[in-house]
N, C-alpha and C positions, 0 to 999 in steps of 0.2 A: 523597710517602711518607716518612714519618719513621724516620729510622735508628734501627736497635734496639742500636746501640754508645755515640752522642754525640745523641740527641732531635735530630738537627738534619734541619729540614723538606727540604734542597736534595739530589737526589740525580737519577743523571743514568742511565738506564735503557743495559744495558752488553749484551745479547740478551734475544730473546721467543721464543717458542716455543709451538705450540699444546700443550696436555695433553688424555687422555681422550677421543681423537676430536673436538675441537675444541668441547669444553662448558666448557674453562676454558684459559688463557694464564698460563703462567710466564715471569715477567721476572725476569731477575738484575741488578742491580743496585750501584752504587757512589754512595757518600756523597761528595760535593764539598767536606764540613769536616775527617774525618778518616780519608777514601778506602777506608772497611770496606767488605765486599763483604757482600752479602745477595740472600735470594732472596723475592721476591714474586707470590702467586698471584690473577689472578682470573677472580669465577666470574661468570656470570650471576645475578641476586635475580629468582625466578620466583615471581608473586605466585601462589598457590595460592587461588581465589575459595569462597567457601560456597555448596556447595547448597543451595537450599530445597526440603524434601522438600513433595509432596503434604497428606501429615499436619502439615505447619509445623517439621518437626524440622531442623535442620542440623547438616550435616557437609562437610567439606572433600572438595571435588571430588577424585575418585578416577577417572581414566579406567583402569585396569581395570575399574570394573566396567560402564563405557559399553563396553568394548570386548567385556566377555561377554556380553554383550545381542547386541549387531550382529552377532558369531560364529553368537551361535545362530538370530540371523536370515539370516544370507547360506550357512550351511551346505548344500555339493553346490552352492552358487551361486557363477559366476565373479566375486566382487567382492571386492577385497582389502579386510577387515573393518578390519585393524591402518590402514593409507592411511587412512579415512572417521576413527577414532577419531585420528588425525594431526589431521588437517583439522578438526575440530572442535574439539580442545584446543586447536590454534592458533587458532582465532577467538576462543573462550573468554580466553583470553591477551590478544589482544589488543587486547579491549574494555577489558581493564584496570578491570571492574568487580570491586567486592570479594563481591559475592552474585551469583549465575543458578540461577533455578525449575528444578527438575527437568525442567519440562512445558517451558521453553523447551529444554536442552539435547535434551528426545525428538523437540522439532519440527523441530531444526537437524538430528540423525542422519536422519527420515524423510524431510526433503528433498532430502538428500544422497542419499538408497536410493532414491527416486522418480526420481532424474535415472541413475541405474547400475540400476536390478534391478527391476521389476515385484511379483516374487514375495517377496523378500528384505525390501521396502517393507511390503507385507501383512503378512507375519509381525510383523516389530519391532512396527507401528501396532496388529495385534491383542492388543499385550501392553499395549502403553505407552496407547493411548487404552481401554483394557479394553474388546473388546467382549462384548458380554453374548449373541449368539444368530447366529445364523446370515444372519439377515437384515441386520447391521450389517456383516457379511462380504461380504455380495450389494452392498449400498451402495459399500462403498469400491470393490469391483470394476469398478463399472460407470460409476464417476466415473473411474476409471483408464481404461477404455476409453474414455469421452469425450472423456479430454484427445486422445487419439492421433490 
């Protein structure tokens, strides 16, 4: 770390300490050429990937709104919605790819809902694979019962 008194690169780290709930570390600091003391902070560089929307449009992955979706799929159902949208931003992360398809990020939430919640799975998958009628509802149901 280069001193902000004399540019000189050698400096010899003097305490650390977490910040923030442990999402970043402050270290204080002394210069070895002209013994200034300073303080330096670091964070985590969280790559933030592109969604590819359905329609081909991108935007920058937003797990809020993965997390509104799965709310209003596990709603009155015992699954912790915020947990599942954890677990999938951390895999998202750390594939460390710079783009993931929409339709992947909806498939990794309903296998996640598939292995916790029956009912909670249905919902999200009625939204996200749009079913169109009643009978594509009958479908998924009964494929759910077969795994069992």
């Amino acid at each position: 770390m280069k001193c902000p008194v004399c540019s000189s690169p050698e400096s010899k780290v003097l305490d650390t300490r977490p910040v923030e709930e442990n999402n970043s570390i402050r270290r204080r600091r002394e210069c070895l050429d002209c013994h200034a003391r300073f303080t330096t902070y670091e964070i985590v560089d969280v790559l933030n990937p592109i969604v590819v929307k359905k329609d081909g449009s991108r935007e920058l992955f937003d797990k809020n709104k993965l997390l509104s979706g799965l709310l209003k799929a596990c709603q009155k159902r015992n699954v912790d919605a915020k947990a599942v949208a954890d677990e999938i931003e951390a895999a998202i992360q750390s594939s460390m790819k710079s783009e993931i398809t929409s339709v992947k990020i909806g498939e990794m939430a309903m296998e996640k809902l598939k292995q916790l919640d029956a009912v909670a799975y249905v919902r999200f998958a009625s939204v996200h694979r749009e079913f169109k009628d009643i009978d594509t509802f009958a479908r998924e149901i009964s494929e759910l019962k077969g795994r069992e």
